[in-house]
C-alpha positions in Angstrom: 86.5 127.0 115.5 90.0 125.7 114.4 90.9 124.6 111.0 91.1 120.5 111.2 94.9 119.8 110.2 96.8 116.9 108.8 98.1 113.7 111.5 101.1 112.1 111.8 100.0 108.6 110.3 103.6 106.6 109.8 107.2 107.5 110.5 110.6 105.7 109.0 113.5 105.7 107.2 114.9 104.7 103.9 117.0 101.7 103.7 119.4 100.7 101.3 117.4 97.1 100.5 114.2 99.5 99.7 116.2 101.5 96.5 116.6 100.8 93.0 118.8 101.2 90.2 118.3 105.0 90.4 120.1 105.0 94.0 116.5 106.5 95.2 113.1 104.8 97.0 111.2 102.2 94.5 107.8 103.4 94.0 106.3 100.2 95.4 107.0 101.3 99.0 105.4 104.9 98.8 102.2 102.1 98.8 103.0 100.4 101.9 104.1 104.4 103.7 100.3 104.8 102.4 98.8 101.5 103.7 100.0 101.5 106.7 99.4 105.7 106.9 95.6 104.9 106.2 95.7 102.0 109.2 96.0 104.7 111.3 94.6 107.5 110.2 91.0 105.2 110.2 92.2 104.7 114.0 92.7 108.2 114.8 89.0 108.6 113.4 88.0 105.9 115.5 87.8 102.7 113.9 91.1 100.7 114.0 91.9 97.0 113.8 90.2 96.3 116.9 87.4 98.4 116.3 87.0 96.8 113.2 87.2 93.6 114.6 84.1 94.1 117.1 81.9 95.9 114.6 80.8 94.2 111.0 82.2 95.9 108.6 84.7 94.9 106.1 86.8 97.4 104.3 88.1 97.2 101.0 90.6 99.3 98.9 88.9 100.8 95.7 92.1 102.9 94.1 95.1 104.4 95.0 96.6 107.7 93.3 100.2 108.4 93.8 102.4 111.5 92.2 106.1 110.9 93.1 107.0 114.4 93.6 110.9 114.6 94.7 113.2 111.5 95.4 113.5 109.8 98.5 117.9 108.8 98.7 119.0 106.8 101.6 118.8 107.0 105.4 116.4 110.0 104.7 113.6 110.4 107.4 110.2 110.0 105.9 107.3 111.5 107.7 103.5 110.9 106.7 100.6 113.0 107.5 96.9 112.8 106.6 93.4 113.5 106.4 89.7 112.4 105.1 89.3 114.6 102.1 85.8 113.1 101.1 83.6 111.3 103.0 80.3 109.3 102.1 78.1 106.8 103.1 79.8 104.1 102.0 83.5 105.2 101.3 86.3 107.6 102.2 88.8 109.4 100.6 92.1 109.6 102.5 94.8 111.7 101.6 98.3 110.7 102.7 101.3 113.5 102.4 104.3 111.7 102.4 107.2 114.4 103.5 110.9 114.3 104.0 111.3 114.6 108.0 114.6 116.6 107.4 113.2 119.7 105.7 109.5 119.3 105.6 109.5 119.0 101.9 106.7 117.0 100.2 108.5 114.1 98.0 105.0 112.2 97.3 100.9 112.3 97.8 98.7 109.5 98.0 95.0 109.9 97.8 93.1 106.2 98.9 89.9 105.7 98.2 88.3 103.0 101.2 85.2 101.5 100.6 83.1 100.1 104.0 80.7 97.7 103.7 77.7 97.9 104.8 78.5 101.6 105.5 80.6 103.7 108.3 79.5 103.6 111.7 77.2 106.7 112.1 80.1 107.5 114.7 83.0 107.5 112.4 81.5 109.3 109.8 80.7 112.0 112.4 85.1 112.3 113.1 85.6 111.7 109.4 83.6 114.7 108.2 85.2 116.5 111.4 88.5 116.1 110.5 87.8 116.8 106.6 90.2 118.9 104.7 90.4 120.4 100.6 92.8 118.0 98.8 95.6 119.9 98.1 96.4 121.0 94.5 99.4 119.4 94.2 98.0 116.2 95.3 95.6 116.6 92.6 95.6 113.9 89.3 97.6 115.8 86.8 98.5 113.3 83.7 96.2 110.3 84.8 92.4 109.8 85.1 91.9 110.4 81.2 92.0 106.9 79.8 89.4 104.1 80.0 90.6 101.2 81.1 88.9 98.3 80.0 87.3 95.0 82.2 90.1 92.4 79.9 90.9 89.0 80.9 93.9 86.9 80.7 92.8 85.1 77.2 92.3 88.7 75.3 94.8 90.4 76.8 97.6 89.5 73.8 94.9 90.9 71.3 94.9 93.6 72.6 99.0 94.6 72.3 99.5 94.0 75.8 102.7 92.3 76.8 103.3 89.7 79.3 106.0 91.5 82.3 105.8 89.3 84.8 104.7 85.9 85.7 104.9 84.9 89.7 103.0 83.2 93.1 101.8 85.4 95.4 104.1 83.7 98.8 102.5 84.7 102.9 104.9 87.6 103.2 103.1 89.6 100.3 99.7 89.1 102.3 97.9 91.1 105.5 97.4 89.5 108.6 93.8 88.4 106.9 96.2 86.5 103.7 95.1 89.2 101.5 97.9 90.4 98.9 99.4 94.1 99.9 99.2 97.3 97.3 102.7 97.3 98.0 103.4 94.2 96.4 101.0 94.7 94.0 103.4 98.1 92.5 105.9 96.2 93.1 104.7 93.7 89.9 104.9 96.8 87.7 108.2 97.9 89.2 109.6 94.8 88.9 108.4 94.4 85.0 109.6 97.3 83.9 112.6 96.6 82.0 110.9 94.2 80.5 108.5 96.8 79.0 110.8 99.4 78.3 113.1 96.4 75.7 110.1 95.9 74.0 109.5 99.5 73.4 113.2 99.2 71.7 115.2 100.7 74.6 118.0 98.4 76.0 117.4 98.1 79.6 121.1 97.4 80.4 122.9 99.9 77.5 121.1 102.0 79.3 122.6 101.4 82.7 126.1 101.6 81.2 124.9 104.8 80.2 123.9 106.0 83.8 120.2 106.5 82.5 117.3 105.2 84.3 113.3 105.1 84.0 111.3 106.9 86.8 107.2 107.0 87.5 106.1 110.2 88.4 101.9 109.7 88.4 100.0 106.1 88.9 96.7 105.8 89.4 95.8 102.0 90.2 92.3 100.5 90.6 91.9 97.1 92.6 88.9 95.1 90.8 89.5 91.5 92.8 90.9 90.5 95.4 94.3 88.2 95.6 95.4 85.3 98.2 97.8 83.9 99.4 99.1 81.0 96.9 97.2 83.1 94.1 99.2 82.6 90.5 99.8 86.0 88.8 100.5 87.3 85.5 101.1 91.2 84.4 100.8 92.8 81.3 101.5 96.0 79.9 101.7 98.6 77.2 101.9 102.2 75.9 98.9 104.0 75.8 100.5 107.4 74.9 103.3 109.8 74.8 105.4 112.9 74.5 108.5 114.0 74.0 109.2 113.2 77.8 106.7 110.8 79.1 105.5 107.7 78.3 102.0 106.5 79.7 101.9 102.9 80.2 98.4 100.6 81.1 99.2 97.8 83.4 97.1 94.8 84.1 97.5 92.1 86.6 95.6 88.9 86.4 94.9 86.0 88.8 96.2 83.5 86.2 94.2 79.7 87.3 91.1 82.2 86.0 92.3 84.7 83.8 90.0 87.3 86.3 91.8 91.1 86.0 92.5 91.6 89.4 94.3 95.5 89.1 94.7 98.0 86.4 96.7 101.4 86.3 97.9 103.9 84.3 101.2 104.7 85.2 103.3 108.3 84.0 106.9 107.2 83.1 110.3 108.9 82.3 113.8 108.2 80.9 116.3 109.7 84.3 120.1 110.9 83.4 121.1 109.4 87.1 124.1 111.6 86.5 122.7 114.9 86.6 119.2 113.9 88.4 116.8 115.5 85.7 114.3 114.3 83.1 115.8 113.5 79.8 113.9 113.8 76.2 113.0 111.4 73.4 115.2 111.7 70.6 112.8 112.0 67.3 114.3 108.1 66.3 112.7 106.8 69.5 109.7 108.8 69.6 109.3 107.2 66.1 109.7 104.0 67.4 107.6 104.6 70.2 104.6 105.8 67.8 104.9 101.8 66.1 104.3 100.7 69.9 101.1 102.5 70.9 98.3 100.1 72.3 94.9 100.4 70.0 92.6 102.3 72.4 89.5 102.2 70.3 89.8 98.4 70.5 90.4 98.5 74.5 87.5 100.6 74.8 89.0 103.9 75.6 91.0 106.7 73.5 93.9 108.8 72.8 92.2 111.6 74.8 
């Protein structure tokens, strides 16, 4: 019998509207390659929209894990394939290789975790466990996974060091055809906050752009705790939960704000990028002081330094 093997799940392109500062892909729309990658892969095995539609199930999106691998520039052909890399009763683990179409080269992984209520269809399971493959080690969590994040709400979030990044209305384009707010969008909030969080941790946003350095995320893991609407009022918060002499590790939290519920939380692997040469830069010993002065008290959020 013949190994199972990865699908072709979504095809595109980059477009200049879909970069950022760093000339490369944002990070929010390696989520939506995923999200829509995972639409079809849970067709391939059977159970697509319509399916869905006819049966009673209702599928919901537990975590996402991404590792950015290489960089996505413009008009490169993107190229996703996948597979079910665990399969239960209730949920499925869906692993999403996102490649460049040019040379074939892995630039990011994206491992989904689905959960199916009131379980899979004794049918789809039967495909799903079929089609199963080994994750991939390089698709494996690496630098995230290790920190507890804690169940906070909107009026204890300041106690806790967190700062506020963004403040915004979820509007109809951010939402699935059933109103529901997209991952995408949802990365997008820490994307979009991220200068924000990097002035407070004493590093000029825009001296830096002068400078041709930018800030990359190589790992997030983010965990979806409640679900958002359409019309829904959000706030994110952030801070540093640890760091080396290269990489920061932020916590981000995004609340529905009318009732302070924690709707998402990640941990999220960051990195100072000399956009001139295309490599990693290091923390002087003046900033990683600085940065020491800025770490989030873990004991009090209810995890630890690890």
């Amino acid at each position: 019998m013949s190994r199972p093997s990865l699908i072709r799940t979504f095809s595109t392109a980059v477009n200049t509207w879909q970069c950022d500062e760093n000339a490369h892909l944002n990070v929010q729309f390696y989520s939506e390659f995923g999200h829509e990658a995972s639409a079809h892969l849970l067709a391939h095995l059977g159970l697509g929209p319509r399916a869905q539609r006819a049966t009673d199930v209702e599928l919901t999106v537990g975590r996402d894990h991404i590792r950015y691998l290489r960089e996505f520039r413009v008009v490169d052909p993107v190229e996703v394939v996948s597979a079910p890399v665990e399969v239960g009763e209730r949920h499925l683990l869906a692993y999403h290789e996102i490649r460049n179409a040019s040379d074939g080269t892995v630039a990011a992984t994206m491992c989904r975790q689905i959960v199916c209520e009131p379980a899979w269809p004794e049918a789809f399971r039967a495909r799903a466990s079929q089609a199963h493959i080994d994750l991939p080690a390089h698709a494996k969590p690496r630098s995230v996974g290790k920190l507890t994040l804690p169940d906070l709400s909107l009026d204890n979030a300041h106690s806790r060091g967190l700062i506020e990044i963004g403040r915004s209305t979820i509007v109809p384009a951010e939402c699935d055809e059933s109103g529901s707010f997209l991952p995408q969008h949802q990365f997008g909030r820490y994307s979009d906050g991220a200068p924000l969080l990097w002035n407070h941790l004493g590093f000029n946003r825009a001296a830096m752009q002068d400078r041709q350095e930018g800030s990359v995320v190589v790992e997030m893991l983010n965990h979806y705790r409640h679900p958002l609407r359409s019309g829904d009022l959000l706030v994110a918060m952030s801070g540093l939960a640890a760091f080396t002499d290269k990489t920061l590790t932020f916590m981000h939290f995004l609340f529905e704000a009318e009732t302070g519920t924690l709707a998402a939380c990640a941990e999220a692997v960051g990195m100072k990028f000399d956009q001139k040469i295309r490599k990693i830069m290091v923390f002087t010993e003046e900033e990683q002081a600085r940065l020491s002065e800025c770490l989030l008290c873990l004991t009090a959020c209810g995890g630890s330094h690890g």
